[in-house]
C-alpha positions as CSV (number, residue, x, y, z in Angstrom):
1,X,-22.3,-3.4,23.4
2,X,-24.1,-7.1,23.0
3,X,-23.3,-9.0,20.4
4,X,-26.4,-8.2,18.2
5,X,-25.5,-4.6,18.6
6,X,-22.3,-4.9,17.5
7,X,-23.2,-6.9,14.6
8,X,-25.6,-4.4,13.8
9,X,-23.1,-2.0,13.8
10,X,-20.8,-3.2,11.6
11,X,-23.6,-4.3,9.4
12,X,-24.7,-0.9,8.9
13,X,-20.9,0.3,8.7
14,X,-20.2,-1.8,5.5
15,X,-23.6,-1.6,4.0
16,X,-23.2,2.3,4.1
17,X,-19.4,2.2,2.9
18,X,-20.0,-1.2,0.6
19,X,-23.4,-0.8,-0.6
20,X,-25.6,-3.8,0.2
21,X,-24.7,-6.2,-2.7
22,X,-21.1,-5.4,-2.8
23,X,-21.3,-6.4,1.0
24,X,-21.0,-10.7,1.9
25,X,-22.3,-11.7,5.7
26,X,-18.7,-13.3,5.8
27,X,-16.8,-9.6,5.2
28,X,-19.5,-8.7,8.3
29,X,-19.2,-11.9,10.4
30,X,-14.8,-11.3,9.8
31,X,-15.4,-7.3,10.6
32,X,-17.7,-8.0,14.0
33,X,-15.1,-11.1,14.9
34,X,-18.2,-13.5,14.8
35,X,-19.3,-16.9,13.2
36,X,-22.4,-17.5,11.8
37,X,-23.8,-19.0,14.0
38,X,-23.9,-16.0,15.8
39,X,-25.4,-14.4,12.8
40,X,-28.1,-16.7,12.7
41,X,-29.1,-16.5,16.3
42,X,-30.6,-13.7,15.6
43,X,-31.2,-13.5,11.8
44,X,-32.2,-15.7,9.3
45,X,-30.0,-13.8,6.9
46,X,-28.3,-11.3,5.1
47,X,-31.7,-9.5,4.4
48,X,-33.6,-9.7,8.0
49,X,-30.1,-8.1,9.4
50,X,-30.2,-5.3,7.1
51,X,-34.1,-4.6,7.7
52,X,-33.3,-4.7,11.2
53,X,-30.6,-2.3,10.7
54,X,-32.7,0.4,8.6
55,X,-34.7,0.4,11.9
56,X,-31.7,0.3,14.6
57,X,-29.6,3.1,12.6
58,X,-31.2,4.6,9.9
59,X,-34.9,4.7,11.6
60,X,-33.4,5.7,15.0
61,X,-30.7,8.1,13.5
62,X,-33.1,10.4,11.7
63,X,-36.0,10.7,14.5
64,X,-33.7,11.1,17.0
65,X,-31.9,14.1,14.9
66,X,-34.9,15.6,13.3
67,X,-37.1,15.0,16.5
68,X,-34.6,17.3,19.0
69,X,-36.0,20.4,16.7
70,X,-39.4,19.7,18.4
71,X,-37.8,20.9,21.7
72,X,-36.9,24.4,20.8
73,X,-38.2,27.0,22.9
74,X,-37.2,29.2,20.4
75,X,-38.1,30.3,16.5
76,X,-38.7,26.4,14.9
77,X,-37.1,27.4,11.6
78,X,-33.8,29.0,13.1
79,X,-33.9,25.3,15.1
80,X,-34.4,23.6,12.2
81,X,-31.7,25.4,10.7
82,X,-29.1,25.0,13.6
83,X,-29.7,21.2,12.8
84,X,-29.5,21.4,9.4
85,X,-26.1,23.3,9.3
86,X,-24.7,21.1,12.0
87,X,-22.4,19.3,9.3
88,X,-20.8,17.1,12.5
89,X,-22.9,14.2,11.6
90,X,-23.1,14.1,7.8
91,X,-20.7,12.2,5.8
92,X,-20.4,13.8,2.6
93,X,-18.0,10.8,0.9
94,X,-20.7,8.3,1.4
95,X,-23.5,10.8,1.6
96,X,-27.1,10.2,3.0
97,X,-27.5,7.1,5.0
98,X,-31.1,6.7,4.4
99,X,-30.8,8.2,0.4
100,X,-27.9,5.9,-0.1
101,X,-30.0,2.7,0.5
102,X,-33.2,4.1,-0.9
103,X,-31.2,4.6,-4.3
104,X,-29.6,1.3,-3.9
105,X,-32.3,-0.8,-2.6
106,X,-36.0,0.4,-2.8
107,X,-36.9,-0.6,-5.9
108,X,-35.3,-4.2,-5.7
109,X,-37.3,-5.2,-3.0
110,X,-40.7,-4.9,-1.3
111,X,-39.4,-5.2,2.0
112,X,-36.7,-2.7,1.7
113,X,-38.6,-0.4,-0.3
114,X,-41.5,-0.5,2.7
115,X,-38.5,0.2,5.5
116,X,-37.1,2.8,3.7
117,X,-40.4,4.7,3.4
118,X,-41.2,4.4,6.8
119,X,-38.0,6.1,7.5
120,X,-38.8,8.6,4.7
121,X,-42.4,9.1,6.3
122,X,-40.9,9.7,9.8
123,X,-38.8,12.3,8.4
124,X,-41.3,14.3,6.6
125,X,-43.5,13.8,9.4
126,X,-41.2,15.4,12.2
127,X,-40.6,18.4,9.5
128,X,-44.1,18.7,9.4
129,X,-44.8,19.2,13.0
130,X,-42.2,21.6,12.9
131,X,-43.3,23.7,10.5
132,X,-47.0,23.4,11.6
133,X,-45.5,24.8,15.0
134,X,-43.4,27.5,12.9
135,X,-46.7,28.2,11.0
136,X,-49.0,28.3,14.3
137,X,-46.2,31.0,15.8
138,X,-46.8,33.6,13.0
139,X,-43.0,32.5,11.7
140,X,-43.8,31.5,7.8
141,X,-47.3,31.1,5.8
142,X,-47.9,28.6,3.6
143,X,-50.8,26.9,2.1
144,X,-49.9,23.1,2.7
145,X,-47.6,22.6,5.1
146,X,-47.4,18.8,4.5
147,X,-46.5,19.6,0.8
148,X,-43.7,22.1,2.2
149,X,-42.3,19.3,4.6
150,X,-41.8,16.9,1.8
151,X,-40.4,19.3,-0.2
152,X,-37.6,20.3,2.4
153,X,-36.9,16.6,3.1
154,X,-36.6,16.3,-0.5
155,X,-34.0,19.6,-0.4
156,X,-32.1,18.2,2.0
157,X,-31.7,14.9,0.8
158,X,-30.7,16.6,-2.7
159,X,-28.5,19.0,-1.2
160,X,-26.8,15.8,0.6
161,X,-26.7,13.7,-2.3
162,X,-25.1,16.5,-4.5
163,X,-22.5,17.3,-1.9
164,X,-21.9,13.2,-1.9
165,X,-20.7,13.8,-6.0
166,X,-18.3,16.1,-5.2
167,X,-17.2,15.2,-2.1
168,X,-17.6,18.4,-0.6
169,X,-19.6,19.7,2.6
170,X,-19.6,23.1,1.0
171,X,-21.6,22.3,-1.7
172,X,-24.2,20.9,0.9
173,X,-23.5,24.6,3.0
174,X,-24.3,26.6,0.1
175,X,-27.4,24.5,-1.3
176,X,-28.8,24.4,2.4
177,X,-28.5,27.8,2.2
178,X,-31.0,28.6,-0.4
179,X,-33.4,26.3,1.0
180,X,-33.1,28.7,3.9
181,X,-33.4,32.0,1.9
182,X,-36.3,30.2,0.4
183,X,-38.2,29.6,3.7
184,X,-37.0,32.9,5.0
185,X,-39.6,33.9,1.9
186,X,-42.3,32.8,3.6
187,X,-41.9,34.7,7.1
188,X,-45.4,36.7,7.4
């Protein structure tokens, strides 16, 4: 791992735990075992490091999870699904990583708000090529599939964000699960 890496690493590690604000560059720069001068090598702040980590972990994280459901040589919803119910990579004390710095962030700042919603827009776009190939393969019908996709991604980061209350990956199980019965509806 080079040293950028690893500062974005622990960068994202304490923002996600911390929250941003709650979070100094001198808890990250003690964390990574760095000066600033490091830091500033590559950042001219707090801020440009956290953009840059919405797009190294957050950006990265969700295409490359929601993306592998384009592969499937099978039924896309039961892939979706798969991925959905894999709870490996959820962490249901600090919840979402992209709705936790969308609630915290977004509307405090242009920039972040515009990083988050690409992120946002990538995930509804991936669902949405999903369910267009679901759709295209006679496995649901519906009349606006770009409507459905932003409803699931808004499911599943509400299903995430209530399991994050209680602290409880059931709760995310069980309200994953009527999303499913709920596209299970719309199988022709």
């Amino acid at each position: 791992m080079t040293t950028k890496e690893k500062l974005l690493q622990v960068t994202f590690d304490e923002i996600y735990e911390n929250g941003y604000y709650a979070t100094s560059v001198d808890k990250i720069l003690k964390k990574a075992n760095m000066n600033k001068g490091s830091m500033y090598h590559y950042f001219k702040g707090k801020k440009e490091l956290v953009l840059a980590v919405i797009d190294a972990h957050v950006y990265q994280y969700i295409d490359k999870k929601y993306s592998s459901i384009l592969n499937t040589k099978e039924n896309y919803i039961d892939a979706m699904f798969r991925v959905l119910k894999d709870r490996e990579t959820f962490n249901f004390t600090c919840g979402c990583r992209l709705n936790s710095l969308v609630q915290e962030l977004s509307h405090q700042d242009i920039d972040f708000k515009i990083a988050l919603e690409k992120v946002y827009y990538r995930f509804e776009e991936i669902l949405e090529e999903v369910l267009v190939h679901a759709h295209k393969k006679g496995e649901i019908e519906h009349p606006n599939i770009k409507l459905l996709s932003v409803f699931v991604v808004a499911s599943i980061e509400g299903c995430l964000s209530t399991a994050k209350k209680s602290q409880d990956g059931i709760i995310y199980t069980d309200c994953i699960s009527q999303l499913e019965d709920y596209i299970n509806k719309l199988k022709k």
